[in-house]
N, C-alpha and C positions, 0 to 999 in steps of 0.2 A: 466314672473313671475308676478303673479298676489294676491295683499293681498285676499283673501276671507272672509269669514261673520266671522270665526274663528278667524282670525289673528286681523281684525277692533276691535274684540270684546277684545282679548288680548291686544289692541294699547289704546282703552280705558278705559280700566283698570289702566294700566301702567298711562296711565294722571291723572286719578283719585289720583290715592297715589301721581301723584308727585306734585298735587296741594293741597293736604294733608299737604306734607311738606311745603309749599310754606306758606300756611294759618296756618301754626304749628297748628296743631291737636294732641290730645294727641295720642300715638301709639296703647295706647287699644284701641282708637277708628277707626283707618284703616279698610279701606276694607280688605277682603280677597282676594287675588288674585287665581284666578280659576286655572290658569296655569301658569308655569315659564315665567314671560317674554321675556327673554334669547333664547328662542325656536324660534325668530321672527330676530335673528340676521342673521342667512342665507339668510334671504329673502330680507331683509334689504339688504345686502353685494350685494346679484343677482342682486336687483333690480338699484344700482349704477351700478354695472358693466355693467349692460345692458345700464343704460342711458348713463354712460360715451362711450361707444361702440357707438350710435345714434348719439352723441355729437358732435365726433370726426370725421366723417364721414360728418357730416354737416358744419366743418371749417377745411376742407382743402385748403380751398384759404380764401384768407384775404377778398376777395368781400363777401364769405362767414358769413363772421362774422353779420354781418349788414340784410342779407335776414332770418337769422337761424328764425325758426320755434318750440318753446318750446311745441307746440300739435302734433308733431312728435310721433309715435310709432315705439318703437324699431322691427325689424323685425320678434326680436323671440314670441314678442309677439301677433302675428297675430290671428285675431278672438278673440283680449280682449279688452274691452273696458275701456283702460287706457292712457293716452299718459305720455309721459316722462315727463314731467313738474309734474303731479299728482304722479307716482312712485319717485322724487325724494323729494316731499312733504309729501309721506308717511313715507321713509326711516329717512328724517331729524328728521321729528315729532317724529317716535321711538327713535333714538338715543338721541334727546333734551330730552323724556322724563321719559328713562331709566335711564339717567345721574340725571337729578334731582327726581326721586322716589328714590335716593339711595338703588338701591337693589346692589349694588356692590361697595363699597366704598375703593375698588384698582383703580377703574376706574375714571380718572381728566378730565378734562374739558380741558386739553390740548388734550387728546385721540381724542376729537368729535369735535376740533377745523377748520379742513377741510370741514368736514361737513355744518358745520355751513358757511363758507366760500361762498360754494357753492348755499346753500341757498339764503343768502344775494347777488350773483350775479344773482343768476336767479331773483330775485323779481326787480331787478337794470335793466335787459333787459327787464321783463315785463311792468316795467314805460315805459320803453323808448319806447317802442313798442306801444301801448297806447298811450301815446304823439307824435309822429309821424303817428298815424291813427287819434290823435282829431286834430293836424294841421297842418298835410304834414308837418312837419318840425322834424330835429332830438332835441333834447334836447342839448342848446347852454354847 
């Protein structure tokens, strides 16, 4: 599962309004939103289950943990040029920023709390990954 030029353009949208709110905008001044945002939560969903499926498959042994590879591509996504590390930065980015454009205000910030989670570990392994290629050493 792959965002295309449609779904980017729905993902920047949604940032728009929710730095809208962010910068308190008056409401009559909002963008229009071309399409429901909402239409991009499938993909969103896919594109976790796919990474998480990639993931899990790459830490089956605890040696695992330490070699794992965040430019990994899921296998279903064969012939895309995406790796998991970028699908679950897309997926985040929509959900952070469906939550704060408030287009649905049943939905709390405990809901996207995983999410987020997730995010903040993968950015935790790409330090550390990074610093072990700037100095052969892991992060003390």
């Amino acid at each position: 599962m792959k965002p295309e030029a449609t779904a980017n353009r729905v993902l920047s949208t949604t940032r728009a309004r929710a730095k809208m709110h962010e910068f308190r905008v008056a409401p009559e001044d909002f963008i229009q939103l071309y399409r429901d945002p909402s239409m991009l939560f499938d993909l969103a969903v896919g594109i976790l289950g796919d990474v998480a499926s990639v993931t899990a498959n790459e830490f089956r042994g605890a040696e695992a943990v330490a070699a794992f590879d965040p430019d990994l591509v899921p296998t279903s996504w064969a012939g895309v040029d995406l790796t998991a590390m970028e699908g679950l930065r897309f997926a985040s980015t929509f959900f952070d920023a469906y939550l704060n454009a408030r287009l649905d205000e049943t939905i709390s910030v405990e809901f996207f709390a995983p999410l987020r989670i997730g995010l903040l570990s993968q950015r935790q392994h790409r330090q550390r990954s990074r610093h072990r290629q700037e100095n052969g050493a892991p992060i003390p």
